[in-house]
C-alpha positions in Angstrom: 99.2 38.6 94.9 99.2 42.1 96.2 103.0 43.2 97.4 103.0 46.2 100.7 104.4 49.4 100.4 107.3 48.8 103.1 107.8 53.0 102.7 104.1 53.3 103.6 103.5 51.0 106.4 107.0 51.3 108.0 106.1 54.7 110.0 108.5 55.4 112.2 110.5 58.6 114.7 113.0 58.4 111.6 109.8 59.6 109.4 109.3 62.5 111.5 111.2 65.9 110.2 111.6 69.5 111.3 111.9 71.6 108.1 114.5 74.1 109.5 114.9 77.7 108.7 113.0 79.1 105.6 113.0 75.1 104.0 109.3 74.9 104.4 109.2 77.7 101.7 111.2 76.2 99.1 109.3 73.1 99.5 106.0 75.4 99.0 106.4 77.8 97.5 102.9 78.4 96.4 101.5 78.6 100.1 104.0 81.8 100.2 104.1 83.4 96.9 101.4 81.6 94.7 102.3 80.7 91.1 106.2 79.9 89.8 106.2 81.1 86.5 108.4 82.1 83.7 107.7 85.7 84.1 105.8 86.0 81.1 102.8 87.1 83.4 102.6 89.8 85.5 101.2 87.6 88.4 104.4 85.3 88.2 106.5 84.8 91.4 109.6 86.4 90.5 107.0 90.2 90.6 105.7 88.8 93.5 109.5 88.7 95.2 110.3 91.7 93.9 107.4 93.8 95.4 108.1 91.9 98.9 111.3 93.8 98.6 110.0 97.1 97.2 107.2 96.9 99.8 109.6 97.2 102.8 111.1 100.4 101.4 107.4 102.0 100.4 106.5 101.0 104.5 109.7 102.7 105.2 108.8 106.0 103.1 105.1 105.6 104.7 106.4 105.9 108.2 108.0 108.9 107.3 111.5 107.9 106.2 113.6 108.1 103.0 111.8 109.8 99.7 113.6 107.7 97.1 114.1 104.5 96.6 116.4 102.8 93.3 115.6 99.5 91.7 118.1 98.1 89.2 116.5 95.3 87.4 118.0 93.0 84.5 116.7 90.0 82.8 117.9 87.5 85.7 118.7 90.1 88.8 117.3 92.8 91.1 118.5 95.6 93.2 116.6 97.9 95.4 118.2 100.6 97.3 116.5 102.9 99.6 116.7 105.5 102.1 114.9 104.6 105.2 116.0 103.6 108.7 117.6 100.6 107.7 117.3 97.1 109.4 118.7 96.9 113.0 122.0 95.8 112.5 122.0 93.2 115.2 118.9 91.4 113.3 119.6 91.8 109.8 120.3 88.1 109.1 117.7 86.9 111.5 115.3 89.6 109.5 115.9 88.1 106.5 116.1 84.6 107.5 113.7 83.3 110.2 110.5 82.9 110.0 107.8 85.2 111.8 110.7 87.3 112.7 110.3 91.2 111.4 109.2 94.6 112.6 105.8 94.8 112.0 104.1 92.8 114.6 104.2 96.0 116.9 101.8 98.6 115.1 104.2 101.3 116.3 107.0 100.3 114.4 104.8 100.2 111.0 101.2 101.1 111.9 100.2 101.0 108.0 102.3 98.7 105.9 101.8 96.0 103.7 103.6 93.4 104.7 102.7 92.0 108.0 103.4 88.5 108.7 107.3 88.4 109.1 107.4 86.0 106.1 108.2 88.6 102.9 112.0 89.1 102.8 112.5 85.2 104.1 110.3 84.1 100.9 112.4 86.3 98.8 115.6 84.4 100.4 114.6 81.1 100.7 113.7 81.1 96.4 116.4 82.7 95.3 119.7 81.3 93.5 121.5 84.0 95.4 120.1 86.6 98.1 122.4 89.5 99.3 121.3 92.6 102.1 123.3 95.2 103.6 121.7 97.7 106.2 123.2 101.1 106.9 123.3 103.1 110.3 125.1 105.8 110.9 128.5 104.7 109.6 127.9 101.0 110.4 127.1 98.3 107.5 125.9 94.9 108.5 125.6 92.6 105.7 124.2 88.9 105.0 124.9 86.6 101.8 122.5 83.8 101.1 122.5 80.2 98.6 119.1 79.1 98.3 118.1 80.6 101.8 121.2 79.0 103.4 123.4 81.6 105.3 127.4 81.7 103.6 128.4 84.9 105.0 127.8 87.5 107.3 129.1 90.6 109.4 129.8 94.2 110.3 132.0 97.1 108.7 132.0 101.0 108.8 130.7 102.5 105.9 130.0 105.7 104.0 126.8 104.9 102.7 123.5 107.0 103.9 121.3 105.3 105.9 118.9 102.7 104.5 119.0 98.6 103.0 120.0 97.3 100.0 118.4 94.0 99.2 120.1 92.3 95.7 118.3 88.5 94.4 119.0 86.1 91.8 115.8 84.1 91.7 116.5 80.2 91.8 115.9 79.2 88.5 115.4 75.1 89.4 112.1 77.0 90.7 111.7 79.6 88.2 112.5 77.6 85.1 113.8 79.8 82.4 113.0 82.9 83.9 113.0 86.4 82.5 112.1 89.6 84.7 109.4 91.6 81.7 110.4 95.4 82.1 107.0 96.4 81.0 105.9 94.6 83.9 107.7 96.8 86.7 107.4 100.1 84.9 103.9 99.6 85.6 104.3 98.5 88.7 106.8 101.1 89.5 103.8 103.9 88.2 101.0 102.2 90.5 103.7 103.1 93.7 104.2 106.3 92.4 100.5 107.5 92.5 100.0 105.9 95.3 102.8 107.3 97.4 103.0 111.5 96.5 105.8 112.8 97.2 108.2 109.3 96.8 110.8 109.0 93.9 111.6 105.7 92.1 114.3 105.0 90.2 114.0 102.4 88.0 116.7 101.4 85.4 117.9 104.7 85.2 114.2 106.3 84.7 112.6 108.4 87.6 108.2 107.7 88.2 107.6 110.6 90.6 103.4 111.8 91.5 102.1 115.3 92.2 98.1 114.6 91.8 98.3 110.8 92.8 95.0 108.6 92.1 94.4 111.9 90.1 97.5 111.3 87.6 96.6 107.7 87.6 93.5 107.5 86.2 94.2 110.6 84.0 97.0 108.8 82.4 95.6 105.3 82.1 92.6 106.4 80.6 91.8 105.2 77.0 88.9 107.1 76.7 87.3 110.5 76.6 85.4 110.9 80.0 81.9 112.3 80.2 83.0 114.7 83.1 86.5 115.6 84.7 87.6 113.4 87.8 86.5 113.6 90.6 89.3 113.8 93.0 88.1 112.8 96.8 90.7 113.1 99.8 90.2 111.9 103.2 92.5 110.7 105.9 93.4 107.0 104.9 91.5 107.3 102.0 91.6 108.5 98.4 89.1 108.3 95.7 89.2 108.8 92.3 86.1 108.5 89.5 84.4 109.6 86.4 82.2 107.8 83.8 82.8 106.9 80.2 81.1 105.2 77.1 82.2 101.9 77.4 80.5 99.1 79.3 81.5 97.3 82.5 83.3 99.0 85.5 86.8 99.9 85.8 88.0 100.3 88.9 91.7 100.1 90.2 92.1 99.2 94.0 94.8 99.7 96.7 95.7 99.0 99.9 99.1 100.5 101.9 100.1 101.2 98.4 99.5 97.6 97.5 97.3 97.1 94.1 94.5 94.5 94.9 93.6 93.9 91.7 91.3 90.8 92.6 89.7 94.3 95.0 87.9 93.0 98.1 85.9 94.4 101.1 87.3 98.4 100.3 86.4 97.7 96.4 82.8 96.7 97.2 82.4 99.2 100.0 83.5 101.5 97.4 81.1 100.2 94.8 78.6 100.2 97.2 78.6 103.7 98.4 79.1 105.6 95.1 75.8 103.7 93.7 73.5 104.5 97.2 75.2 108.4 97.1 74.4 109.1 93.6 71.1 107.0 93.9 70.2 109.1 97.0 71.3 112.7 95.5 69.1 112.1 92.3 65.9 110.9 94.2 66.0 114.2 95.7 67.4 116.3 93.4 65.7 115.2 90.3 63.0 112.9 92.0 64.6 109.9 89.8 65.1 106.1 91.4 68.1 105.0 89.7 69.2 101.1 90.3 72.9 100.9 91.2 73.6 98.4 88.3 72.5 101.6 86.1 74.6 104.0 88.2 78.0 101.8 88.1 77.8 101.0 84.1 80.6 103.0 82.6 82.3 104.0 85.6 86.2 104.5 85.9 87.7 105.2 89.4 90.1 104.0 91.8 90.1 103.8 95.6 93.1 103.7 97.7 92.7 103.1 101.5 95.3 103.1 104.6 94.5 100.8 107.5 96.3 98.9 110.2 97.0 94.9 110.2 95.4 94.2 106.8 94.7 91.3 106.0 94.7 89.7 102.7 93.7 86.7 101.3 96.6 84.8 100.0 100.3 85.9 100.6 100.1 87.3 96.9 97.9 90.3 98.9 95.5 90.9 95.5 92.5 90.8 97.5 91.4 92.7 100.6 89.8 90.3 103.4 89.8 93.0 106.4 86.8 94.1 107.8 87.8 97.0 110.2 89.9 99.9 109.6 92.0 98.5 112.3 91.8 95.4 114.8 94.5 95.6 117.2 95.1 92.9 120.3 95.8 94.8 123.8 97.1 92.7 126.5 95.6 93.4 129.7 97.0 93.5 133.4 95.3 90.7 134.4 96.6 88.4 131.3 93.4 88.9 129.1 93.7 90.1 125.5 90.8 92.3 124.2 90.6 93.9 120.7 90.4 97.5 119.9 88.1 97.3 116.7 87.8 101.0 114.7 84.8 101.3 112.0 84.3 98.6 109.5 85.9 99.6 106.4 82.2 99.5 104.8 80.9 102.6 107.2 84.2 104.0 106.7 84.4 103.9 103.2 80.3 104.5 102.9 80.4 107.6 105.5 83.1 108.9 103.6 81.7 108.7 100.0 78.5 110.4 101.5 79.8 113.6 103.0 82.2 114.3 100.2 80.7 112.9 97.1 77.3 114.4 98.1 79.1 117.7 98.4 81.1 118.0 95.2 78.1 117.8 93.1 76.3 120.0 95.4 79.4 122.5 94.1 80.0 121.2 90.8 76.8 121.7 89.2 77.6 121.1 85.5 78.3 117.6 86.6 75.1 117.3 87.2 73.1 116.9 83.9 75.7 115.2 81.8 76.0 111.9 85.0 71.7 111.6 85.0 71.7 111.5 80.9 74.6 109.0 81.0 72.4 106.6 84.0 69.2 107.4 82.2 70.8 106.0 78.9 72.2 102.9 80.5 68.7 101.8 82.3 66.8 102.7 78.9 69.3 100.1 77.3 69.3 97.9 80.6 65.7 97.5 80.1 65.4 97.0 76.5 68.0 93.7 76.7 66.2 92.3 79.4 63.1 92.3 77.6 64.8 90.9 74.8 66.9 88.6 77.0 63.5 87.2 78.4 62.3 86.2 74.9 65.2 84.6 74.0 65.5 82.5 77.2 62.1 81.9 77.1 62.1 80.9 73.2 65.0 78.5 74.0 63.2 76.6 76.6 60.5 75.9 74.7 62.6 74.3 71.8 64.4 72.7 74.5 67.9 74.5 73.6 68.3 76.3 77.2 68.8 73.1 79.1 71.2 71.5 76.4 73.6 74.1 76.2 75.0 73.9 79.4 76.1 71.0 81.6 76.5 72.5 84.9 78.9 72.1 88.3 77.9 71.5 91.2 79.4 74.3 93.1 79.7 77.5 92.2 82.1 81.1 92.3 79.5 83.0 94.1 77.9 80.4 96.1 78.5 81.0 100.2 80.4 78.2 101.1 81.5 76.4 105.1 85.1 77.6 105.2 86.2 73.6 104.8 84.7 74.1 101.1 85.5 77.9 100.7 88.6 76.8 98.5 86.8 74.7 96.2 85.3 78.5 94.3 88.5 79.1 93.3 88.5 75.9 91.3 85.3 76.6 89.2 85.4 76.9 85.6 83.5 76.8 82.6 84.4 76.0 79.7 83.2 77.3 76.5 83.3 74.5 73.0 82.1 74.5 69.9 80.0 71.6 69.0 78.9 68.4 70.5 81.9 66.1 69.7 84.2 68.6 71.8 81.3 69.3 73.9 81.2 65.6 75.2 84.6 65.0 74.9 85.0 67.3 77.9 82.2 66.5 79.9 83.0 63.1 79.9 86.3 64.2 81.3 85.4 66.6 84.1 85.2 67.2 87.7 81.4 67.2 88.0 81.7 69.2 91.3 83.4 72.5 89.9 83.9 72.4 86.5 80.7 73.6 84.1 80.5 73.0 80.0 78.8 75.4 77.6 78.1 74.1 73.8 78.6 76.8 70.8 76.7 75.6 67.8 78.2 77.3 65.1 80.1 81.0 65.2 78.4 83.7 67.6 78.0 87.0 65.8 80.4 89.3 65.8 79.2 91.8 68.5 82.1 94.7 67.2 79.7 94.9 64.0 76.4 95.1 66.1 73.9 96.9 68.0 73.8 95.9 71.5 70.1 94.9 71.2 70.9 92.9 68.2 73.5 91.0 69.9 71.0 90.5 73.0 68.1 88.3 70.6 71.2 86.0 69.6 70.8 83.1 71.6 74.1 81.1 72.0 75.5 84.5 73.7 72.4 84.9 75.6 72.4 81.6 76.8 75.9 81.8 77.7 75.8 85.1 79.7 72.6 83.4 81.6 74.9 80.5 82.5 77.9 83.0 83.7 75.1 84.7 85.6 76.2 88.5 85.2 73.5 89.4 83.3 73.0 92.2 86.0 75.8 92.3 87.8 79.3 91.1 87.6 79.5 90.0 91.7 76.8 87.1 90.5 79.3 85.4 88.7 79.3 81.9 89.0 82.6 80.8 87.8 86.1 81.4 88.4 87.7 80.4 85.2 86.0 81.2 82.1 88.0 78.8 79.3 87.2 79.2 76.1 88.4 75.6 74.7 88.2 75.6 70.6 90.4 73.4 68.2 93.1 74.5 67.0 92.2 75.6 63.1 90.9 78.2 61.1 87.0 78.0 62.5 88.6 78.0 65.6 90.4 80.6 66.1 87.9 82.2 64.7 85.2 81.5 66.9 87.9 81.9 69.9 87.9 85.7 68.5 84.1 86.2 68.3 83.8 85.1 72.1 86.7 87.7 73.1 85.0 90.3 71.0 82.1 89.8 72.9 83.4 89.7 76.1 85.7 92.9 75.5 83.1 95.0 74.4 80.0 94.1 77.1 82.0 92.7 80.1 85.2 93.6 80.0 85.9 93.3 83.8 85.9 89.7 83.2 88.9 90.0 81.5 90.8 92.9 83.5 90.2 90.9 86.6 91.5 87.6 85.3 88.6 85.4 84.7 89.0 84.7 80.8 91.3 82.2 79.9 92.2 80.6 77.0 92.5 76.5 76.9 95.4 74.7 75.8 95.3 71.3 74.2 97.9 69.4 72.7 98.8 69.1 69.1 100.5 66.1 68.9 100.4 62.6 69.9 103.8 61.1 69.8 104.1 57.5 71.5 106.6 54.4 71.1 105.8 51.0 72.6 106.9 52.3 76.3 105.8 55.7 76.6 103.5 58.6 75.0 103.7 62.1 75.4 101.6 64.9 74.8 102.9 68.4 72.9 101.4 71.4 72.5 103.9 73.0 70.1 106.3 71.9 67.3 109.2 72.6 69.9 108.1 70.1 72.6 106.9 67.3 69.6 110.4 67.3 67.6 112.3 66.7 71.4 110.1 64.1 72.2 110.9 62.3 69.1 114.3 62.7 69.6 113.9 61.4 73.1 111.6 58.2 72.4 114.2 57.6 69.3 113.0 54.2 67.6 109.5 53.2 66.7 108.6 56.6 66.6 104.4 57.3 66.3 103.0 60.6 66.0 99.1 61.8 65.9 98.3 65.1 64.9 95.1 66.2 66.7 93.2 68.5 64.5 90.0 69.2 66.9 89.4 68.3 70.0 86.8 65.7 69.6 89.3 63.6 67.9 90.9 63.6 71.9 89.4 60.9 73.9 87.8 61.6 77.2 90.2 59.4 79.0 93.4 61.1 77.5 91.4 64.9 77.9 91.3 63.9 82.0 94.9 65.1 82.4 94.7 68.3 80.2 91.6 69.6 82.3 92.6 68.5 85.8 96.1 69.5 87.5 98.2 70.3 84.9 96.1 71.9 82.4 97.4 74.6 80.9 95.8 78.1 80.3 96.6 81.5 78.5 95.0 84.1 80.5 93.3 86.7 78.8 95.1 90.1 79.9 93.7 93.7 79.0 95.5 96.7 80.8 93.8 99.8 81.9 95.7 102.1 79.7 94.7 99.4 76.5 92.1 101.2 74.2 89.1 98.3 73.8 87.6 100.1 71.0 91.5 100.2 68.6 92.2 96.8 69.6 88.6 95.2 68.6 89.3 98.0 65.2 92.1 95.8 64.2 90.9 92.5 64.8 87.4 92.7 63.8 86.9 95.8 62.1 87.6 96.8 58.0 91.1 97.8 57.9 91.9 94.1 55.8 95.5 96.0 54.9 97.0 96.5 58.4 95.7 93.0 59.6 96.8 91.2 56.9 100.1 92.6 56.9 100.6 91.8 60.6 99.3 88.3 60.1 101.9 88.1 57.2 104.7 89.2 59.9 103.6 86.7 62.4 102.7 84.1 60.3 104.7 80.9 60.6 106.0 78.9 57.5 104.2 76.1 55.6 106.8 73.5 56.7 105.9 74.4 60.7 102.6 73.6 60.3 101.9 71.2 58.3 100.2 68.0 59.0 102.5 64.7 60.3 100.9 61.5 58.9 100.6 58.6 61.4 
């Protein structure tokens, strides 16, 4: 007989709870700052609360105050110092404290800042361990002291200190579990501010990031390659552009908004995408009576666009990609009680008119730049052409021995598809992963969410594209087939999955084929990886089970404690291949908590050295770093049953 949830069915007033102060964010933290994290990525929370902070001293610097700013950082803690106005002393606590509370609801106060929804310094509060902030004005300190977002000390005292706020946090590390802030990590976000802000110096652990040329120095310094032509260096009001081409594949452009980077891009990205391809493409249909398609136009390019607009709005409170359409949108409140909306250009005309007029005009001046950009588009739709020919054959081959249908089992929804806002969220949830045969193959299809998550079958090892033509790599089929099913065989905005997971067992073959994929996507789409799509699947290694309980481990580390844990009557299965997984155990290592390695690749990384080492002929230097790295015999040898 069936028992009743008395919890469930026993709804009453005493059910009913107000989540006071900034609780709500502790108890969600990903509605405020996305991911937790360890730190060991750069898209971890702890970043996240220390640009919030940074963030209000760069709006203070953009509205015209303080030119330095100092950030102390250690493995657990964070300082930032700067120079501005400082909070109003009356409001500092509330500032930091209550929600939808701040100074940038009035444009006037901040017309052009990045945070704008009152909720930045209170996220920063509410998940830290310990949260300390002392304005300065004119003589006068007011401080607050914070526990987990819970107020234990407050007031006023002179002071000699200049005018500005100091903000020190100690992220909570029940949330953060076993935190460690990478310094890597903020020098370069510390640079990206720096470029973005001329004229501003940081001071970061004792080293000073200071631009003269902004987007200029940026891509300058970041670049890993020789560039066919200098920069081109484009200024407007509220907007700054920066490109060049190279010799690599794919497009590499960095984007910002208020000095925030969007690296996920957005509506200024594609607007600047869009009007780079239809200037060039309408300078060389009258200069050089050529018709250039923008797919032809874009391959190879390196740029960066930074853009300055009011009320921005972002998608996520992470703020990595642009949603805004205008340049501004601002609510006025008439007389009579109506509210009607000051709109300025979109940020597409903006961005497009812009582009036009200048880009238009610099070639127009700098001549030379001329010959050297057609050869480099003429090359890239000579090629362009040639794979797709060879592309066709092979798709076309594969369908008549009834391989194209086979290789993929496909979602239901997908990345690019144009969604009802109730199912908008559900393209951030598609994936596809990538296996090698058909026992892994139907392991995982067996255990998948039909609706958004995809599965493409390797037979055998791919070939290793860092040895090979382009046009050799285009008649083999298994990577044909597999960029088909991505869908960026012509353009990267076509893609039709979120997540690609490359999911291979955990030996010699592969790892091996886990490398020919990433060879293959580094070299011929690498924006894939710099804009976070490639990840890399993690299954477990070990069974290890007693009569009550089993667990799943994914390392030596977390196998030996769960022995120690489930003490007697002890049995352990080591899981050589992930066919040997059954579909009903793979369900929880592919839903919630599955676990991923995301496939990073930073703009200043070389593509070419790092695909030299891995996959090219120096056998010496790569076998002595596999030597240094190796682990011992004892770690990873096999436990019998």
């Amino acid at each position: 007989m069936a028992t009743e949830n008395t919890n469930t069915v026993n709804y009453t007033d005493d059910n009913i709870r107000t989540l006071e102060g900034v609780e709500h964010i502790r108890r969600r933290p990903g509605m405020y700052i996305g991911r937790l994290g360890n730190g060991d990525d750069l898209g971890d929370g702890i970043y996240v609360l220390l640009k919030e902070v940074v963030d209000n001293s760069i709006d203070e610097f953009s509205a015209g105050f303080g030119k330095q700013i100092q950030i102390t950082v250690t493995e657990k803690d964070a300082t930032v110092r700067d120079f501005g106005r400082g909070i109003p002393l009356n409001s500092v606590v509330k500032a930091v404290s209550v929600l939808n509370t701040g100074g940038k609801y009035d444009t006037k106060g901040y017309k052009k800042s990045v945070g704008l929804n009152g909720v930045g310094l209170k996220a920063v509060n509410a998940l830290s361990e310990y949260f300390y902030v002392e304005a300065y004005r004119d003589g006068m300190c007011s401080f607050g002291e914070f526990k987990e977002g819970k107020l234990i000390n407050s007031g006023m005292k002179e002071t000699k200190e200049k005018n500005g706020t100091m903000v020190k946090f100690v992220p909570d590390e029940h949330l953060f579990v076993g935190y460690t802030f990478r310094m890597e990590f903020i020098e370069s976000m510390m640079k990206n501010y720096s470029y973005l802000k001329k004229g501003l110096t940081l001071n970061f652990n004792g080293t000073t990031y200071k631009s003269e040329n902004g987007l200029l120095d940026l891509i300058k310094d970041n670049m890993s390659e020789t560039p066919l032509y200098e920069p081109i260096h484009l200024i407007g009001e509220d907007v700054e552009i920066v490109l060049t081409h190279g010799s690599n594949y794919g497009e590499n452009i960095a984007s910002f908004v208020n000095g925030q980077n969007t690296r996920d891009g957005g509506t200024h990205l594609a607007a600047m995408r869009e009007a780079v391809a239809k200037t060039l493409k309408d300078f060389y249909k009258t200069f050089a009576k050529k018709d250039f398609d923008p797919v032809d136009i874009r391959q190879g390019i390196i740029g960066a666009i930074s853009i300055q607009i009011q009320e921005p709005n972002f998608e996520g409170q992470t703020k990595t990609k642009l949603g805004s359409t205008y340049m501004w949108d601002t609510a006025i409140e008439g007389e009579d009680g109506h509210t009607t909306y000051d709109q300025g250009p979109t940020i597409r005309s903006f961005v497009n008119e812009f582009v036009k007029t200048n880009l238009d005009n610099y070639l127009h001046i700098h001549k030379e730049i001329i010959p050297v950009l057609q050869q480099k588009i003429t090359e890239s739709e000579q090629e362009r052409k040639e794979i797709s020919t060879i592309q066709k054959k092979t798709k076309e081959r594969s369908k008549r021995t009834n391989v194209y249908n086979k290789k993929l089992r496909d979602c239901k929804i997908h990345y690019n598809d144009k969604l009802p806002a109730a199912k908008k969220e559900l393209a951030e949830f598609t994936s596809i992963f990538i296996t090698e045969g058909d026992s892994a193959s139907g392991t995982i299809t067996k255990a998948r969410k039909a609706e958004t998550q995809a599965v493409f079958s390797l037979r055998g090892k791919p070939i290793n594209c860092y040895k090979e033509s382009r046009k050799k790599v285009a008649e083999n089929e298994e990577l044909n087939l597999l960029v088909n099913a991505l869908g960026v065989e012509d353009d990267m905005d076509n893609l039709r999955y979120n997540k690609i997971i490359v999911a291979t067992d955990a030996d010699d073959d592969g790892m091996h084929i886990r490398m020919l994929v990433l060879t293959f996507f580094m070299k011929y789409y690498p924006d894939l990886i710099r804009r976070g799509h490639v990840h890399i699947l993690q299954t477990p290694l070990f069974r290890v089970k007693n009569k009550k309980e089993i667990r799943y481990c994914f390392n030596i580390d977390e196998k030996e404690k769960a022995v120690k844990e489930l003490k007697t009557g002890v049995e352990i299965t080591r899981f050589k291949g992930l066919g040997e997984i059954s579909s009903s155990e793979f369900v929880d290592f592919i839903g919630e908590n599955m676990r991923l390695d995301r496939v990073k690749l930073s703009d200043e990384e070389s593509i070419a050295e790092i695909m030299e080492f891995y996959m090219g002929d120096n056998t010496i230097d790569r076998q002595n770093f596999i030597r240094c790295n190796l682990r011992s015999e004892t770690e990873l040898e096999d436990v019998n049953i």
